[in-house]
C-alpha positions in Angstrom: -47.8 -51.2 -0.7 -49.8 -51.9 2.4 -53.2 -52.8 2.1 -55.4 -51.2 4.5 -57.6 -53.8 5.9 -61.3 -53.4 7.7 -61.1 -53.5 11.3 -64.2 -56.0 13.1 -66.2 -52.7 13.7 -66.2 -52.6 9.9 -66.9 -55.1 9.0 -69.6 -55.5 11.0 -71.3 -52.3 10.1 -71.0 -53.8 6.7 -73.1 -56.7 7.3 -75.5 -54.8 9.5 -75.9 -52.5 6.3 -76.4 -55.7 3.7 -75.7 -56.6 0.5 -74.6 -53.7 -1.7 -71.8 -52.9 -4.6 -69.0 -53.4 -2.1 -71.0 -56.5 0.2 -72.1 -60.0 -0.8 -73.7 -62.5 1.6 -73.5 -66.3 0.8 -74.6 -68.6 3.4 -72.9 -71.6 2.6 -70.2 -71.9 0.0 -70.6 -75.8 -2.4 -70.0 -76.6 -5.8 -72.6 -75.2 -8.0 -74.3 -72.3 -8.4 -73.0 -70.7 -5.1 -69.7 -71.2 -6.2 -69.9 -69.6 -9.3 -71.6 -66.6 -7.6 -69.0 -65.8 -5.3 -66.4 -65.7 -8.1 -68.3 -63.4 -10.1 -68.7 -61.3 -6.6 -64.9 -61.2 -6.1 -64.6 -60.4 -10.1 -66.4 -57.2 -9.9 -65.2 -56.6 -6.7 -61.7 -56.0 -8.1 -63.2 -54.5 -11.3 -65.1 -51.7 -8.8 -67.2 -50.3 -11.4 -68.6 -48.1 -9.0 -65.0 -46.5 -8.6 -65.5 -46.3 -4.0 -61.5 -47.0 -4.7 -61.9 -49.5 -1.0 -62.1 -53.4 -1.1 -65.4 -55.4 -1.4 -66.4 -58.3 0.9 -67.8 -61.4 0.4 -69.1 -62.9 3.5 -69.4 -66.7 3.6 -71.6 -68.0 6.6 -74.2 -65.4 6.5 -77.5 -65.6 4.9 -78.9 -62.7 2.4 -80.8 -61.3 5.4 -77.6 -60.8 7.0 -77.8 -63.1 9.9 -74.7 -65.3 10.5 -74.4 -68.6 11.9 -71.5 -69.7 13.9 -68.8 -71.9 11.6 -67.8 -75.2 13.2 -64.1 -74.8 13.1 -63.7 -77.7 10.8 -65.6 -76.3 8.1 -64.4 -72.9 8.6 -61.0 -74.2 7.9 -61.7 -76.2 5.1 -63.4 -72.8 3.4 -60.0 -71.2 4.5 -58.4 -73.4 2.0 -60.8 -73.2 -0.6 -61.8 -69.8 -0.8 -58.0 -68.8 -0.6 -57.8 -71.3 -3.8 -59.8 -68.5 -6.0 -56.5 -66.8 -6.3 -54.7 -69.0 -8.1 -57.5 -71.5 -10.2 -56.8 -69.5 -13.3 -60.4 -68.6 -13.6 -60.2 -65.1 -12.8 -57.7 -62.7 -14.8 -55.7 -60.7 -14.0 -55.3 -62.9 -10.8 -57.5 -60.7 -7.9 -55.5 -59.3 -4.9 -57.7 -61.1 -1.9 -57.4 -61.9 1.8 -59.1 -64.7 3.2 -60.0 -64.8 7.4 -62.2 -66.2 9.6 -63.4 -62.8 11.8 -65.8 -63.1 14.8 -68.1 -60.8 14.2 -71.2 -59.9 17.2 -69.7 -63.2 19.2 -70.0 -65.5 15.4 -67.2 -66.9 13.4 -67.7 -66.0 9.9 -65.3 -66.1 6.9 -64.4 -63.4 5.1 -63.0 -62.8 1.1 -61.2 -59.0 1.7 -61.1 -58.4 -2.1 -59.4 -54.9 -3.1 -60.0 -52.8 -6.9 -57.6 -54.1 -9.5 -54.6 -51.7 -10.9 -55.5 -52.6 -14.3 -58.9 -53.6 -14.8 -61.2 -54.9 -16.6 -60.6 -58.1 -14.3 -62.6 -61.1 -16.2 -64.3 -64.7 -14.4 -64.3 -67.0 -17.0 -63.9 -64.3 -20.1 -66.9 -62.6 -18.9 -66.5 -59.1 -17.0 -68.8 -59.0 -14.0 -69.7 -55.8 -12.2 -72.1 -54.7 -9.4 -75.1 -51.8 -9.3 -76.0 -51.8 -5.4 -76.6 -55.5 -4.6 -77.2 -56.8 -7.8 -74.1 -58.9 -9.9 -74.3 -58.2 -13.5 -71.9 -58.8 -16.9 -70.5 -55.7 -18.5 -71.8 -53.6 -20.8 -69.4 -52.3 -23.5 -69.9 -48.2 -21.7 -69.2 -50.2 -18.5 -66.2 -51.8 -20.0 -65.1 -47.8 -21.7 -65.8 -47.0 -17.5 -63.1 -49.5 -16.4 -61.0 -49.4 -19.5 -60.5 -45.2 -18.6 -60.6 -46.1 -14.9 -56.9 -48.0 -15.5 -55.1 -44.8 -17.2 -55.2 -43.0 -13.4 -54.2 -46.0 -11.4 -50.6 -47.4 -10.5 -50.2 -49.7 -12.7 -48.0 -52.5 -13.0 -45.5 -52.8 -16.1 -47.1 -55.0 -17.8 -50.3 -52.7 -18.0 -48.4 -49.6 -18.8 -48.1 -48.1 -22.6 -45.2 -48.7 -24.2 -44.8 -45.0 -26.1 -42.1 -46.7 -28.8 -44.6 -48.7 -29.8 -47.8 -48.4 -32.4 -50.8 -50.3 -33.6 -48.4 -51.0 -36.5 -46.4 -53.4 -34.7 -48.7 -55.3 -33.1 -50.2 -58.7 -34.9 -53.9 -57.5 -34.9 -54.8 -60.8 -37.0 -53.2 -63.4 -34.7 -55.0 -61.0 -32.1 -58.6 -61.9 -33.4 -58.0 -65.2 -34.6 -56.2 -66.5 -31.8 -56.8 -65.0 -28.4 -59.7 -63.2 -28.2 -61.7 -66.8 -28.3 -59.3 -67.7 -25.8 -59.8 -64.5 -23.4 -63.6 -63.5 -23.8 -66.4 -65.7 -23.6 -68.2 -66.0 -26.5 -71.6 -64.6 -25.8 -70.0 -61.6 -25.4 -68.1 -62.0 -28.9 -71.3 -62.5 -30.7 -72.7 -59.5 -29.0 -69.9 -57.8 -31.2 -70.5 -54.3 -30.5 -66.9 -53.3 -29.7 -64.8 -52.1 -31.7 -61.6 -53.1 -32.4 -60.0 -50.5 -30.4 -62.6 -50.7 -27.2 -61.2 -55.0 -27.4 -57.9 -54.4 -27.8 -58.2 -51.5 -24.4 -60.1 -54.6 -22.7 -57.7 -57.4 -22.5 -55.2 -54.6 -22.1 -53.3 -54.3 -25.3 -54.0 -50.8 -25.7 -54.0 -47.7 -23.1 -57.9 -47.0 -24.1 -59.6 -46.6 -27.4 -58.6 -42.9 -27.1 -55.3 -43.7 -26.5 -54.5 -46.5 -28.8 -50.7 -46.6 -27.7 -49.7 -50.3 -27.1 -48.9 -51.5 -23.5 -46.3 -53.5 -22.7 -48.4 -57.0 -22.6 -49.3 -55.8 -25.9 -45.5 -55.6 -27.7 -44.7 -58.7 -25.6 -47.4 -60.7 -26.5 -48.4 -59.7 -30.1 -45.5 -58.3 -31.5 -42.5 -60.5 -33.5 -39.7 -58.5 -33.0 -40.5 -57.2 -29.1 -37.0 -56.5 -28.8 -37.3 -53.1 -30.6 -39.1 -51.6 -27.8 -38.0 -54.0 -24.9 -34.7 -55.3 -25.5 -35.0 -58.0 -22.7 -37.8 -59.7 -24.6 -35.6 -62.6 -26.2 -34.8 -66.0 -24.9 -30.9 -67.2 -25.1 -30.2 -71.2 -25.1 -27.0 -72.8 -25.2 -26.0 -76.1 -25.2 -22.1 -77.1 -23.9 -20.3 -80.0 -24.0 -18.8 -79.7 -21.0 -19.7 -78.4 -17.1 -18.7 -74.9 -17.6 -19.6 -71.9 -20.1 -15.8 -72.1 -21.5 -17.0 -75.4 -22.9 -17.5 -76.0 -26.1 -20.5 -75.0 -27.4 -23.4 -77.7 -28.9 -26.5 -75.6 -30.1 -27.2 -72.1 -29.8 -30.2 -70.0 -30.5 -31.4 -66.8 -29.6 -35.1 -66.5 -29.4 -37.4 -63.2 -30.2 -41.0 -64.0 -31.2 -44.6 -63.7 -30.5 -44.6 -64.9 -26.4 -46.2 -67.5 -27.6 -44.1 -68.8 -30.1 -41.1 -68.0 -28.0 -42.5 -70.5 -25.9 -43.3 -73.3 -28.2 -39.6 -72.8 -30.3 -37.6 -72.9 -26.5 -39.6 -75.9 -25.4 -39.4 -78.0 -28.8 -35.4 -77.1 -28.0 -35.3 -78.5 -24.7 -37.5 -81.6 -25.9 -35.0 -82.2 -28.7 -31.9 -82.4 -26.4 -33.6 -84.3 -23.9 -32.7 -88.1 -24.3 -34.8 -91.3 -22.5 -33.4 -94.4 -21.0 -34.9 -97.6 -21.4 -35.1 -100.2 -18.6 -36.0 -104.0 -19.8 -34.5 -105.8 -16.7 -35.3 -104.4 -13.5 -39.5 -105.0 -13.4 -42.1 -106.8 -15.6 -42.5 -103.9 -17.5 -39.8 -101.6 -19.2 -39.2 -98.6 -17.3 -38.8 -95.6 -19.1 -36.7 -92.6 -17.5 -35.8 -89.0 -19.0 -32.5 -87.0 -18.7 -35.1 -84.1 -17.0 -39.0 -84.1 -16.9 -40.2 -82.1 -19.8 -42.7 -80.9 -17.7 -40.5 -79.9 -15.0 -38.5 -77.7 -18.0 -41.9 -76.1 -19.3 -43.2 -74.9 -16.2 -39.7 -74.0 -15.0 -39.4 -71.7 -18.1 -43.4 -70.8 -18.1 -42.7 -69.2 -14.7 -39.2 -67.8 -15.7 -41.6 -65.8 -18.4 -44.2 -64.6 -16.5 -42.1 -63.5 -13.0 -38.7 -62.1 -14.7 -38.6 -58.2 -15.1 -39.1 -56.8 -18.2 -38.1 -53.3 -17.0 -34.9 -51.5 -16.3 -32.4 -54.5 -17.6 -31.5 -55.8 -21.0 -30.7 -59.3 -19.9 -32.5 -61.6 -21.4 -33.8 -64.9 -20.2 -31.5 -67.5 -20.1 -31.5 -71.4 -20.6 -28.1 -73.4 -20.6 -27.8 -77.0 -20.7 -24.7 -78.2 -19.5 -23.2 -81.8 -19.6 -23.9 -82.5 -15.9 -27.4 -79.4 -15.1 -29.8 -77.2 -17.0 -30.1 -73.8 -15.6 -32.9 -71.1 -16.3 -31.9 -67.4 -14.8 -34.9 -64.9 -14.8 -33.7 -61.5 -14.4 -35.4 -59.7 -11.6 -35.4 -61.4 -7.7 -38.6 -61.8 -5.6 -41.4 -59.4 -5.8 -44.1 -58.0 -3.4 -44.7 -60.8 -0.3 -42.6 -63.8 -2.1 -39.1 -63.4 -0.3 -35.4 -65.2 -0.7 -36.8 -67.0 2.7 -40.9 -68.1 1.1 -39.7 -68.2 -2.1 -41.8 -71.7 -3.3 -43.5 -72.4 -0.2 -47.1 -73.2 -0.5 -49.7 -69.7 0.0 -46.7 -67.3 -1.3 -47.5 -65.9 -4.8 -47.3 -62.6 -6.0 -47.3 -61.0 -9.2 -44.9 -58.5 -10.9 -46.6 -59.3 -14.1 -50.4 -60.1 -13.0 -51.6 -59.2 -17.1 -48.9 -61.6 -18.3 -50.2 -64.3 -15.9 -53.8 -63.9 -17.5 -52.4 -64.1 -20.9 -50.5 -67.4 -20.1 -53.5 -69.0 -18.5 -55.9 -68.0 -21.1 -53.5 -69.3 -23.7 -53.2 -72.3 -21.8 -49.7 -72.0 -20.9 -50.4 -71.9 -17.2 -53.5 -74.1 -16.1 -53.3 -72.8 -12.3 -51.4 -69.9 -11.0 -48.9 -70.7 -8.4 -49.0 -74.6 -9.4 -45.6 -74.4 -11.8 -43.0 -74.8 -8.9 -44.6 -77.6 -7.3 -45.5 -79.7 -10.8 -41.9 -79.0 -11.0 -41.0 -80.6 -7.8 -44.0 -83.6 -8.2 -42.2 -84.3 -11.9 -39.0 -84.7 -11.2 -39.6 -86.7 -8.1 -41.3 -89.4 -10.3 -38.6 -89.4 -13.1 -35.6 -89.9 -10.7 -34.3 -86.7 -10.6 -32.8 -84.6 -7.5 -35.8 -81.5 -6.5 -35.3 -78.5 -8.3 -32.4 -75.9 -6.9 -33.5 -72.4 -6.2 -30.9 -69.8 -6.3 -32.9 -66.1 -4.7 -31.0 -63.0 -5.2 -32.6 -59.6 -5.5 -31.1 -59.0 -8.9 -32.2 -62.9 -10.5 -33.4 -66.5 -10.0 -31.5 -69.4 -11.0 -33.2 -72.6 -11.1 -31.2 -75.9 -11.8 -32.1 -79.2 -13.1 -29.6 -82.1 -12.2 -29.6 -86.0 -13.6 -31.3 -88.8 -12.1 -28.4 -90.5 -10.0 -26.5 -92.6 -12.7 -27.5 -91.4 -15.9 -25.3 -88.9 -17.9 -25.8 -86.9 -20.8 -24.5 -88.6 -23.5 -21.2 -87.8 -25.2 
C-alpha cells in the first residue's frame, strides 16, 4: 500500500489553519514534558478518533501560534533521528506507521511527524489511549474506546487483528488474561477506573473483534490460548538437537513446542540455555575469561524476532530451531514484508510489521524492550562473545538465520 503523503501546499495550509484534531505545533522538541506531548500527539493521531481517515501532523519548530523558525541544519538532523526513534522505543503499541522530514515551508525549514490512522486501533502511549477533540489531547473514555474498538471491524486489517471464526471465548485463558497482561498493557489509572467490561477490555488490546462480536482474533488464540494449534496449525515451535552437521544425523533432543506465546517462549529459550555450554579461560589475562558456545542473547532475540515477523497465515510450517554440531539455525516461515526487502533486510531505518499487534504484545510482556533493536543486539552479542556475525538467508517463502562457533571451540562430543 502507498501512502499518500501531503504535498508543501498542504502542509502549509495546515499550519496557517493551527492546531486542531489532525495538527499539533511544538516549538522545540527536549526531554520532558514536550517530549511526552508529542508522543501522545502521534498516539491519537493513529487512533483518529475523529474518524477524517487522513494522517495527522506534528510539527516541530513552530510555536502554538503557528509561526516557525528556521532549523539550523544541525539540530534539524539530530530531531531527524530522534523523532524517527518514536517508532521503534516500544512506548507506543501497536508500533504507529510515521514519516519523519524536514519540509521548507513559506522559505523555513521545519520538521515534520506524517503520522497516518492505525488498521487496528485502539493504538496506546504508555498503556494509556490518547485521542484528540479539535486542538485539545485527551485520554480515552471507555465510549471513545467502544468508537475505536468498532472503528477496526471496517478497516484492512492485518492478521494478527483479524477474528479467528474457529475460535471462542472458551478457548482463550481469560484468567492469565487479567492477572498477567492487562497490568502489563494498560496503565493503571485507567484499571482502577474499572468501568469496562470484560468484553469492552478484551475488544481493546485486541483479543476480541468488539464486545458485540466477541469472536477471538488471531493475537488472541496465539497469545492466550494453550493449544493454538487447533485453529492455527503453524503456531508450534520445533527444536532438534543432532549430533552431527546434517539433519540425517543422529538426533540429541527433540521437542515440539505449543503453548501460551509466552510460555512457548520461555520453554524454547530454557532449551537453548540448557544445550549451550561455556568455556573457561585461566591463562590468557589476569582475569578468567569466560566464552559461550552462542550468546544467549543473540539466541533470544534471534527467536523473539522469528516470532513476531514469521507468517501465521496460509502455511502450516512451523517455526523451526536446529542445533547442529558445527551451527544453530532458526527458519521463520514467511520472507520480507512491506518496505524490508532481501536487499535492507537488517539495515538500520528498515522495519516493518506483518504482525504490528504481536509486536505490542511482546513489548508489553517484556519480550521485546525496543522494536527493531533484536537484529542488531544480535550482531553487538555475538561480536563480544567471539562468535562470527549472524548469517541472514532472505527468500520470499522464509528466513534462515544461522549461528556459527567462536573460531576454535566445538560443540562438545
Amino acid at each position: 500500500m502507498t501512502l499518500q503523503q501531503y504535498d508543501d501546499s498542504e502542509l502549509e495550509a495546515l499550519m496557517a489553519a493551527g492546531e486542531s484534531d489532525l495538527v499539533e505545533f511544538k516549538q522545540a522538541w527536549s526531554k520532558g514534558s514536550a517530549s511526552e506531548r508529542g508522543r501522545e500527539a502521534v498516539c491519537a493521531f493513529a487512533n483518529d478518533l475523529a474518524n477524517h481517515g487522513k494522517p495527522g501532523v506534528l510539527f516541530v519548530g513552530v510555536a502554538d501560534d503557528g509561526s516557525a523558525r528556521d532549523l539550523p541544519k544541525q539540530d534539524a538532523d539530530q530531531l531527524l533521528q530522534t523523532l524517527t526513534g518514536i517508532k521503534s522505543d516500544g512506548r507506543i503499541v501497536p508500533p504507529p506507521t510515521l514519516q519523519v522530514a524536514c519540509r521548507s515551508l513559506g522559505g523555513v525549514d521545519v520538521v515534520v511527524v506524517t503520522v497516518w490512522p492505525a488498521d487496528s486501533p485502539p493504538v496506546r502511549f504508555d498503556g494509556r489511549i490518547c485521542v484528540r477533540s479539535g486542538p485539545r489531547r485527551g485520554f480515552a473514555t471507555s465510549q471513545d474506546e467502544r468508537i475505536l474498538n468498532e472503528k477496526r471491524r471496517f478497516r484492512d486489517q492485518p492478521f494478527d487483528a483479524r477474528p479467528c471464526s474457529s475460535a471462542s471465548l472458551e478457548d482463550l485463558d481469560l484468567f492469565w488474561y487479567k492477572e498477567n497482561y492487562l497490568p502489563a498493557a494498560v496503565a493503571p489509572e485507567v484499571l482502577e477506573a474499572n468501568r469496562r467490561s470484560r468484553e469492552e477490555q478484551l475488544a481493546s488490546t485486541r483479543m476480541i473483534v468488539s464486545p458485540a462480536e466477541p469472536t477471538p482474533t488471531h493475537l488472541g488464540v496465539l497469545t492466550l490460548s494453550s493449544s493454538p494449534c487447533d485453529c492455527l496449525p503453524c503456531a508450534h515451535v520445533q527444536f532438534l538437537k543432532l549430533a552431527g552437521p546434517t539433519l540425517a544425523d543422529e538426533p540429541l533432543d527433540e521437542a515440539d513446542i505449543e503453548d501460551r506465546m509466552v510460555d512457548v517462549i520461555r520453554r524454547l529459550e530454557e532449551k537453548l540455555a540448557s544445550h549451550n555450554r561455556t568455556a573457561v579461560d585461566f591463562r590468557s589475562g589476569s582475569t578468567e575469561k569466560r566464552t559461550e558456545l552462542y550468546p544467549l542473547v543473540a539466541m533470544q532475540q534471534l527467536f523473539r524476532n522469528a516470532v513476531m515477523h514469521r507468517t501465521y497465515e496460509h502455511t502450516n510450517a512451523p517455526i523451526r530451531v536446529t542445533w547442529y554440531a558445527d551451527r544453530l539455525d532458526i527458519l521463520s516461515p514467511g520472507g520480507p514484508v512491506g518496505i524490508v526487502t532481501a536487499e535492507t533486510f537488517g539495515l538500520p531505518g528498515y522495519t516493518d510489521y506483518r504482525n504490528p499487534n504481536l509486536a505490542g504484545f511482546l513489548r508489553e510482556t517484556g519480550f521485546a524492550q525496543r522494536f527493531e533493536a533484536g537484529i542488531a543486539t544480535a550482531r553487538r552479542e555475538c561480536e563480544r562473545n567471539g562468535n562470527p556475525p549472524p548469517e541472514f538467508e532472505v527468500t520470499d517463502a522464509a528466513i534462515r538465520v544461522t549461528l556459527r562457533p567462536p573460531q576454535g571451540m566445538k560443540e562438545a562430543p
